[in-house]
C-alpha positions in Angstrom: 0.0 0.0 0.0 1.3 3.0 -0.9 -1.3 6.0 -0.5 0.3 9.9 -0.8 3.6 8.4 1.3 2.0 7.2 4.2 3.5 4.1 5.9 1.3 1.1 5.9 1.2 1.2 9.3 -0.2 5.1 9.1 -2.9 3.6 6.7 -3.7 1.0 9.4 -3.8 3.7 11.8 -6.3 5.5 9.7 -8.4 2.6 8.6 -9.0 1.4 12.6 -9.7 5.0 13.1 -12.0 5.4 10.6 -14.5 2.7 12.7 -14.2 4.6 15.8 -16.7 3.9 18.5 -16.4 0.3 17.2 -13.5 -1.4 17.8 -11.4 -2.3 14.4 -8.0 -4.3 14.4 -5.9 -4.3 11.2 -3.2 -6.6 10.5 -0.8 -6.8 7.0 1.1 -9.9 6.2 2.9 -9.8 2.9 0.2 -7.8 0.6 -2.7 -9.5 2.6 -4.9 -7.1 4.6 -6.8 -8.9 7.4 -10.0 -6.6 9.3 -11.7 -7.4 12.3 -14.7 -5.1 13.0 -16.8 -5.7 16.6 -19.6 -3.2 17.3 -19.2 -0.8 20.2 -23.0 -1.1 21.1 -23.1 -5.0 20.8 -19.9 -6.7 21.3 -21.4 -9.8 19.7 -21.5 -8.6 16.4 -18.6 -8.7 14.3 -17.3 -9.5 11.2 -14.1 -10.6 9.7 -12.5 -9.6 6.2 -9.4 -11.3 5.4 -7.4 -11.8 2.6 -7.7 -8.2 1.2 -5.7 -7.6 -1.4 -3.8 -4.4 0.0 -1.8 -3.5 -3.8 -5.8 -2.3 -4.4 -5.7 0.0 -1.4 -3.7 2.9 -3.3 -6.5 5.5 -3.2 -8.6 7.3 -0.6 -11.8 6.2 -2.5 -10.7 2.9 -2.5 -9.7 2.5 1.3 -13.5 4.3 2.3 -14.9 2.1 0.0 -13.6 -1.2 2.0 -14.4 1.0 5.4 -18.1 1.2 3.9 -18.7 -2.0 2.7 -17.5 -3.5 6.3 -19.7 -1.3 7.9 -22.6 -2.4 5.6 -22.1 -5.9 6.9 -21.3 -5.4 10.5 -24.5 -2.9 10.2 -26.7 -6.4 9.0 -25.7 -8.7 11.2 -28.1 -9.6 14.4 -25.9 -9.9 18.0 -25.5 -13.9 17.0 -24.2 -13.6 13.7 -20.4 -13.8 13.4 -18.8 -13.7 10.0 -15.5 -14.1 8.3 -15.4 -13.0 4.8 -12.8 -13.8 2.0 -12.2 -10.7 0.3 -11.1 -10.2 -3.4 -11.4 -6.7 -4.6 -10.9 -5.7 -8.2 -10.5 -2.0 -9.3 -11.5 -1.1 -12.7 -12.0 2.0 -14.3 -15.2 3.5 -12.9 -18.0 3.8 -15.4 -20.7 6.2 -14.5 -24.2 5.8 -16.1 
């Protein structure tokens, strides 16, 4: 990841941030992002994206569009739910209708 000459560990930073109240950890190994998202209001609900290709990451639009869609998800899962989610994003040109 290499985003306007943050570290990755600054883009970590920011991405956990971004979740604030709920509680985010982000982990890297190799270009392998890992997310886990637990809700501040309901500490049973959580979900898990793994395998995120990070080389995608090299945008703002594309790091708040990962920080949405795992909201999305923790945001429709009931207090039982757990998920872990294999993640492959692919960037394209954006086509607007």
């Amino acid at each position: 990841m290499d985003l306007y000459g943050l570290s990755n560990l600054e883009i970590l930073q920011l991405i956990e941030r971004a979740f604030l109240p709920d509680v985010c950890r982000c982990t890297l190994a190799g270009d392998l992002l890992s997310l886990s998202l637990t809700s501040y209001r309901e500490p049973k609900k959580s979900v898990a994206l793994q395998a995120v290709d990070s080389q995608v990451l090299k945008s703002a639009r594309e790091i708040a569009g990962l920080i949405a869609d795992a909201r999305i998800q923790l945001a429709g899962r009931t207090a039982v739910d757990v998920v872990h989610v294999a993640v492959s994003v692919e960037v394209g040109p954006r086509r607007d209708p």
